[in-house]
C-alpha positions as CSV (number, residue, x, y, z in Angstrom):
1,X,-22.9,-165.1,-160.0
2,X,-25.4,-166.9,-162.3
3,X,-26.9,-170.5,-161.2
4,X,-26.4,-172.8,-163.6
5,X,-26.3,-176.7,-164.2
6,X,-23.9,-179.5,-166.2
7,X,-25.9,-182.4,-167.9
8,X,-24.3,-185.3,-170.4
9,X,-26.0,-187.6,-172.5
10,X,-25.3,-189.6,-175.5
11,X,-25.9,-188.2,-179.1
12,X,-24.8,-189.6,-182.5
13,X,-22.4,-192.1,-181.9
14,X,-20.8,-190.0,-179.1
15,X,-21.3,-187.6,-176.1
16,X,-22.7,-184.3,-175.8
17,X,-22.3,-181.9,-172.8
18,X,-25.1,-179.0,-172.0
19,X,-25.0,-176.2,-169.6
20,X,-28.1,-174.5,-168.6
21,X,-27.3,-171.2,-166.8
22,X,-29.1,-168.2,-165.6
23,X,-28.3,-164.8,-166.6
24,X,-27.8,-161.3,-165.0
25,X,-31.6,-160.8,-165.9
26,X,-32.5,-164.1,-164.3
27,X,-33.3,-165.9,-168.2
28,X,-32.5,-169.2,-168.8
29,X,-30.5,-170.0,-171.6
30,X,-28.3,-172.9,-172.4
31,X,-24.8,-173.4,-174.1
32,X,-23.4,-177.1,-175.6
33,X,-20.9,-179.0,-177.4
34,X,-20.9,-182.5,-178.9
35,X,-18.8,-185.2,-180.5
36,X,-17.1,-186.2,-177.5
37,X,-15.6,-189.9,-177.2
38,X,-16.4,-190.4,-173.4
39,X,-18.8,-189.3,-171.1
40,X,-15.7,-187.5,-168.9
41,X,-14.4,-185.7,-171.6
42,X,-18.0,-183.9,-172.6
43,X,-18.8,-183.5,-168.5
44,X,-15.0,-181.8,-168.3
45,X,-15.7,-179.9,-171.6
46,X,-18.7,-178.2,-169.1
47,X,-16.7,-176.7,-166.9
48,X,-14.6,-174.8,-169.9
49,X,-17.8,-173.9,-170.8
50,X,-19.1,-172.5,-167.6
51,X,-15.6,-170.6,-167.2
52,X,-16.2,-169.0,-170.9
53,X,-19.5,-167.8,-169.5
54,X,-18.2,-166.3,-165.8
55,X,-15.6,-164.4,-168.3
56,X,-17.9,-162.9,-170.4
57,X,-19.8,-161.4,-167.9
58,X,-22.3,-164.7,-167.5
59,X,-23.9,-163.1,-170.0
60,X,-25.5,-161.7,-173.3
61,X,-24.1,-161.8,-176.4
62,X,-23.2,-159.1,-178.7
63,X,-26.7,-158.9,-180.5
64,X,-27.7,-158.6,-177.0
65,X,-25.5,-155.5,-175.7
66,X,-25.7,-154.0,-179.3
67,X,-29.7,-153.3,-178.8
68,X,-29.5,-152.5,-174.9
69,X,-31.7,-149.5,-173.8
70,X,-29.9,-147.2,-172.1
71,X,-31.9,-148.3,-168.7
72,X,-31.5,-151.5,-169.3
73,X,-27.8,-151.2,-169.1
74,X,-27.9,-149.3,-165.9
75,X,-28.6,-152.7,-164.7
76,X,-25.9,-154.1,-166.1
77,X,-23.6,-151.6,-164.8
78,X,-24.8,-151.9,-161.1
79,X,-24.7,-155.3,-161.6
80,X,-21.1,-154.9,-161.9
81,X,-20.0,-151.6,-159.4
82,X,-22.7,-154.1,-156.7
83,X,-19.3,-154.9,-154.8
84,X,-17.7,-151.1,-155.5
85,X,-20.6,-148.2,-155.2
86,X,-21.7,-147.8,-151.7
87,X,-25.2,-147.9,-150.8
88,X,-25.6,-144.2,-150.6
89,X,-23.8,-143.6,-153.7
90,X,-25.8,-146.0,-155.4
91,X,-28.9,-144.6,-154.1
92,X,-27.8,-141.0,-155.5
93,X,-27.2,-142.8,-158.9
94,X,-30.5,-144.0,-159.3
95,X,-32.5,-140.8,-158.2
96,X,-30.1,-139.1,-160.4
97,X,-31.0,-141.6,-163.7
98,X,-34.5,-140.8,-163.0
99,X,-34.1,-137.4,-164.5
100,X,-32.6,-139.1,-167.4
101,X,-35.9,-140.5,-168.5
102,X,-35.8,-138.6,-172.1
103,X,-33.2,-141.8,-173.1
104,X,-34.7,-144.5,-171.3
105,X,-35.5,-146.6,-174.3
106,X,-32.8,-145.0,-176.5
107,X,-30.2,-147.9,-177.2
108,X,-26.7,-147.3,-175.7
109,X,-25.2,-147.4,-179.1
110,X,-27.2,-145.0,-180.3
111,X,-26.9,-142.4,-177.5
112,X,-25.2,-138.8,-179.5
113,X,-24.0,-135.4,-178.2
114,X,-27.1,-134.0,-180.0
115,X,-29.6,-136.1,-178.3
116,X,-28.1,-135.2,-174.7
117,X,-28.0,-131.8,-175.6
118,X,-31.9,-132.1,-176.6
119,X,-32.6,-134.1,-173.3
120,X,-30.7,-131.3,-170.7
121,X,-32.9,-128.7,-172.1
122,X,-36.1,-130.6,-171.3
123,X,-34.8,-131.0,-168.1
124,X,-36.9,-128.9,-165.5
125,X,-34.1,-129.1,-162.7
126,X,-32.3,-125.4,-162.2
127,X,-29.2,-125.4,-164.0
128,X,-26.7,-126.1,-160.5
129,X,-28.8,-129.4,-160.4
130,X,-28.3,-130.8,-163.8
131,X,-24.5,-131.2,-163.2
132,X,-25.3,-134.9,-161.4
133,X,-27.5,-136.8,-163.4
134,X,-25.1,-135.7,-166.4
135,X,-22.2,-136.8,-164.6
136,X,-23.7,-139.9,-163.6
137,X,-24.4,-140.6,-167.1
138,X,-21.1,-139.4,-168.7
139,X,-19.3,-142.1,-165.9
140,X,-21.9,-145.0,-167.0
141,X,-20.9,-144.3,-170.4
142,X,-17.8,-144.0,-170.2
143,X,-18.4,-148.0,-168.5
144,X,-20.3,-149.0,-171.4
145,X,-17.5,-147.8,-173.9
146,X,-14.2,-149.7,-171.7
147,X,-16.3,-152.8,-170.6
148,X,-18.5,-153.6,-173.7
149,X,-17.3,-151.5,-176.5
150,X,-20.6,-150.0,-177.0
151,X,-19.8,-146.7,-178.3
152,X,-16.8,-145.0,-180.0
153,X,-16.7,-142.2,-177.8
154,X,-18.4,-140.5,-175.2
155,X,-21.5,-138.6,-176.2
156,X,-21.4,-136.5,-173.1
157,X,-18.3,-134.2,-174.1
158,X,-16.4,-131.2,-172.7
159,X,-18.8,-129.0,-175.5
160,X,-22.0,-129.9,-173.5
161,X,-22.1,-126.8,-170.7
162,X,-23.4,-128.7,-167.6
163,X,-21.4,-128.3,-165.2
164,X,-22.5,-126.0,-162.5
165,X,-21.3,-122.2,-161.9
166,X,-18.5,-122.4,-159.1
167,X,-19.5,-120.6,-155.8
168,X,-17.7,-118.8,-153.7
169,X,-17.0,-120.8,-150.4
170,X,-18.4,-119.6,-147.2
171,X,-15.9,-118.9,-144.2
172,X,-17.5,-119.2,-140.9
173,X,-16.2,-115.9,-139.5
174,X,-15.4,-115.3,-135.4
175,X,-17.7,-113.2,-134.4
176,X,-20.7,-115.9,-135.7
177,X,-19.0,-118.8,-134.3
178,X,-18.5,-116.9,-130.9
179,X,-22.2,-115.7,-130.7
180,X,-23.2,-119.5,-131.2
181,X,-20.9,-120.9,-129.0
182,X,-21.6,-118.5,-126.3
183,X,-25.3,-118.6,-126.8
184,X,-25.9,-122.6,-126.5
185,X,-26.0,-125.3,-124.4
186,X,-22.8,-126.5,-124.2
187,X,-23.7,-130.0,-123.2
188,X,-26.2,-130.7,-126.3
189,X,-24.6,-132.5,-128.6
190,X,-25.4,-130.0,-131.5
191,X,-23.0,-127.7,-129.6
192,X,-20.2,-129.9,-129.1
193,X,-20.9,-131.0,-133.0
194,X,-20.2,-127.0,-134.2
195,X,-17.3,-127.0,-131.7
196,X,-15.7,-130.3,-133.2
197,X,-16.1,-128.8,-136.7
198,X,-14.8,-125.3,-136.5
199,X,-11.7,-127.3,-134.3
200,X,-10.7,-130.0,-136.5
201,X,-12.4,-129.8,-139.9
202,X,-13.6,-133.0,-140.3
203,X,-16.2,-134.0,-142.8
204,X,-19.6,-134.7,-141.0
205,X,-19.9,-138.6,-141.7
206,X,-16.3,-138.5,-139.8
207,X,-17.7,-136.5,-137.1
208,X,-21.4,-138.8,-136.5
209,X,-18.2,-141.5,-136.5
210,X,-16.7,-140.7,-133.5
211,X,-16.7,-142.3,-130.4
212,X,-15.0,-142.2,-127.2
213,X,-12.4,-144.2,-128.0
214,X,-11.5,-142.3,-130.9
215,X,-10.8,-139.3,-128.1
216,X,-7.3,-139.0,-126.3
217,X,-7.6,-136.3,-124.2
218,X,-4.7,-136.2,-122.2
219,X,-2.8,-136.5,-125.1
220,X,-5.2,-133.7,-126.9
221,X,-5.7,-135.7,-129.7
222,X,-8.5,-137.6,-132.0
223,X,-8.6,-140.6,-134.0
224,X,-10.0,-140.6,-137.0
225,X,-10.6,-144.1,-138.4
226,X,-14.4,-144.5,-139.3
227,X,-17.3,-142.7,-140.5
228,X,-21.1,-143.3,-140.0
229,X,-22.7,-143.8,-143.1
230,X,-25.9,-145.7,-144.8
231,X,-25.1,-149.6,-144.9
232,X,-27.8,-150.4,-146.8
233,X,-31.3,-149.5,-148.8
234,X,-33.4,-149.2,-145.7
235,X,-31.9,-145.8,-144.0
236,X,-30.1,-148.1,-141.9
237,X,-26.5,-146.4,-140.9
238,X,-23.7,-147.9,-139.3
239,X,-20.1,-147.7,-139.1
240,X,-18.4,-147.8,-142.3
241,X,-14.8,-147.3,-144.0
242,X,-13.3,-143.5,-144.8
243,X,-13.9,-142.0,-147.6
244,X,-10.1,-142.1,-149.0
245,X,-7.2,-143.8,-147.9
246,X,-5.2,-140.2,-147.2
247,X,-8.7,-139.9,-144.6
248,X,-7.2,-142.1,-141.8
249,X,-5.4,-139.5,-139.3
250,X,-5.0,-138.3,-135.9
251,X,-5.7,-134.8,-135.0
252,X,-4.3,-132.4,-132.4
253,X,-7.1,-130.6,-130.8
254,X,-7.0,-127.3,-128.8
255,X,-7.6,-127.4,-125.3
256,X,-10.8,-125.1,-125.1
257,X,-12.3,-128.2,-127.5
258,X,-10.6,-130.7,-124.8
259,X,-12.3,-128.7,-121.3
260,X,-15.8,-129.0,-123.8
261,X,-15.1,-132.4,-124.8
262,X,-14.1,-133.5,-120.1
263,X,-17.7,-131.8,-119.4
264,X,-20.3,-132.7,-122.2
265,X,-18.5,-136.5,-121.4
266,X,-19.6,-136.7,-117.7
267,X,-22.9,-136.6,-118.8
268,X,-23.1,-139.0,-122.5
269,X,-24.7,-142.1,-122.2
270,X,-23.5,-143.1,-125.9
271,X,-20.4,-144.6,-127.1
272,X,-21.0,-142.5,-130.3
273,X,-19.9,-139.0,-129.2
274,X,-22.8,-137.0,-131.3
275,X,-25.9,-139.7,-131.4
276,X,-27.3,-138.2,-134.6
277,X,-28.3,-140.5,-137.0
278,X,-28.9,-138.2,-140.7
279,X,-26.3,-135.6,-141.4
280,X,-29.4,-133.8,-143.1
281,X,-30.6,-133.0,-139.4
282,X,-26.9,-131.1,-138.5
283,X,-27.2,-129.4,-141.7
284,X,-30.5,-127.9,-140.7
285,X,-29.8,-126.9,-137.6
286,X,-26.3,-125.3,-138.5
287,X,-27.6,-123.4,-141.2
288,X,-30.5,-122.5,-138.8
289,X,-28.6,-120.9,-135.8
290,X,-25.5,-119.8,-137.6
291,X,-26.4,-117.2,-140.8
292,X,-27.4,-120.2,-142.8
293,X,-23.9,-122.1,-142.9
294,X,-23.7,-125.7,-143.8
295,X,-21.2,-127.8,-142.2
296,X,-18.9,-128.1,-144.9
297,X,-18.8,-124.4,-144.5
298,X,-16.5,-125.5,-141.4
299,X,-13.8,-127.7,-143.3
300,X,-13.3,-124.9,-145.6
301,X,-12.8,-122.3,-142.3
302,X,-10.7,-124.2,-140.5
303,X,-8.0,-124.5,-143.9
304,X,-8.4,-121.3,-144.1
305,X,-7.3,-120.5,-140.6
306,X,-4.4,-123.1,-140.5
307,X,-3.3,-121.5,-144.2
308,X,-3.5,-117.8,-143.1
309,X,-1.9,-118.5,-140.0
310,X,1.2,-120.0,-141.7
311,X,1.0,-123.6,-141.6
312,X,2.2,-125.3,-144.9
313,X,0.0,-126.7,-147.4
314,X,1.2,-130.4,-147.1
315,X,0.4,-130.1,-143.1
316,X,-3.0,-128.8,-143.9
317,X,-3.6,-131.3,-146.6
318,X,-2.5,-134.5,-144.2
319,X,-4.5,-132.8,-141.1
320,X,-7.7,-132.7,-143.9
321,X,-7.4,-135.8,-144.6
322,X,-6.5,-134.9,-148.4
323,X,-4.2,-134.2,-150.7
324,X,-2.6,-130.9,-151.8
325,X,-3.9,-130.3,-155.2
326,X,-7.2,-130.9,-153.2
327,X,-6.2,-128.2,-151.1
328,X,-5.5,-126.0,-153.5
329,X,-8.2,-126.1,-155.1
330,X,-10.8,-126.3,-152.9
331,X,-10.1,-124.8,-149.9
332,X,-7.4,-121.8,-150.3
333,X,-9.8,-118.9,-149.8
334,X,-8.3,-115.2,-149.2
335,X,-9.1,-114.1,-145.7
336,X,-9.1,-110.5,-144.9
337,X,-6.5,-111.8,-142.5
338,X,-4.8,-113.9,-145.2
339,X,-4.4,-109.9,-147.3
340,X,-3.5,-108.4,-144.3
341,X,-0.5,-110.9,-143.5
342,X,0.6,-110.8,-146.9
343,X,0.5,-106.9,-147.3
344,X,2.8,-107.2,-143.8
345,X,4.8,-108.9,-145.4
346,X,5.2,-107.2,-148.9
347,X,5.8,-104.3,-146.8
348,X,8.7,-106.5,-145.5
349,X,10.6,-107.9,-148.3
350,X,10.3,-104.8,-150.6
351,X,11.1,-101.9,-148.1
């Protein structure tokens, strides 16, 4: 919120009432009224006047926005996410407006399909990696035309090919997982990390979120009610909220995961199940020891397996932590075992 200041004094024959305030960008600027009979009608005029201002964004007028570089209203558009984008997310945003640079100075207003089009082939990222700044841009945009009016469309439309070229989804098979598993220390807590993936299909900030009171195991179940993400611009992590609302759960867990879970606990010393600070570490290390995988990889394995093996969608979507068009289109692969159960039961219903 913007500082700012109410002061009164006495001008032609009546009162006058001027409110000095500071602006997003940290200017001064000033806003008054005069012709008032009494000194407590001009000081009560003020605070209409400093309520017009907190409307309007404390801010800028329309000559203002109207010439705003496109960088400069990046500002203005964390300025107002600051209480909704998380710190990672606004992190990404930034590093992904860096490779934006070509319309740095361009004004919003004057930001056109043609001149995006120009800027993405300049761009020396591989294709895959243009997708984000793009998308980044097309949502900031898209803030600039419901919140300011700045545009009357959005320049970054549906004809402008950046999004990426879908990939086929890796499916951590079981012959891999059971070479790993029976070729690692099953107390490190990179072993007990693959085996709570490939059991439960939880997204990795879920997984560095768990701790032991999160872990029921005479009931064979697991909690899942926090993640472990960055809480602020430093690389400090902490304990933070789920990703979605559907995200909360509680998971039944097999009991080979439960003897794992009763051994490699006799010998933690954390309250944090898998002490392991940056996800970017797991990912190296899966995708070192186990053909190059990444961890999502197991998310994507273990919908498969529930799916093939006949559990129905919505159960699969609630045990994910998402919902079912997500399921459907993201994680419905076809398994050799997934063909082979349906050609049993062609077989079945047509003989």
């Amino acid at each position: 919120m913007a500082s700012y200041s109410i002061s009164t004094r006495q001008k032609d024959k009546g009162w006058q009432v001027i409110v000095s305030y500071k602006d997003r960008y940290g200017k001064w600027r000033q806003k008054s009224k005069q012709g008032f009979a009494t000194k407590r009608q001009a000081k009560d005029y003020g605070d209409v006047i400093v309520k017009d201002i907190k409307e309007n964004l404390l801010l800028t007028n329309n000559e203002e926005l109207a010439n705003m570089t496109f960088i400069e209203f990046t500002r203005l558009y964390f300025d107002d996410m600051k209480d909704k984008l998380r710190p990672n997310s606004l992190i990404t945003y930034q590093n992904a407006i860096k490779h934006l640079h070509p319309i740095h100075n361009v004004k919003v207003a004057d930001i056109t399909p043609s001149i995006i089009h120009s800027m993405v082939q300049e761009m020396t990222l591989p294709a895959p990696s243009k997708h984000y700044p793009l998308r980044c841009l097309k949502t900031i945009l898209s803030h600039a035309i419901s919140h300011y009016d700045l545009l009357p469309r959005n320049p970054v439309t549906n004809s402008i090919p950046y999004k990426p070229k879908m990939t086929r989804k890796r499916i951590v098979n079981a012959e891999e997982i059971e070479l790993y598993l029976n070729n690692s220390d099953p107390l490190s807590p990179y072993h007990i990390a693959v085996a709570l993936l490939y059991n439960t299909g939880i997204r990795v900030g879920e997984l560095l979120g768990l701790t032991w009171d999160d872990i029921n195991l005479d009931d064979m179940t697991i909690s899942i009610n926090k993640q472990w993400v960055r809480i602020g611009p430093e690389n400090n992590f902490g304990f933070g909220q789920l990703k979605t609302k559907n995200s909360k759960r509680i998971l039944p867990i097999p009991m080979v995961l439960v003897t794992k879970l009763k051994e490699y606990k006799e010998q933690s010393t954390h309250a944090r199940i898998i002490p392991i600070n940056y996800s970017s570490m797991l990912y190296g290390y899966i995708s070192t020891n186990i053909n190059k995988h990444s961890p999502h990889d197991f998310r994507h394995t273990y919908a498969t397996k529930l799916l093939s093996n006949g559990v129905d969608i919505k159960t699969v979507a609630s045990l994910l932590g998402d919902t079912v068009a997500t399921v459907i289109n993201t994680y419905i692969h076809y398994s050799d075992e997934m063909r082979e159960n349906a050609r049993a039961e062609i077989q079945r219903i047509f003989d």
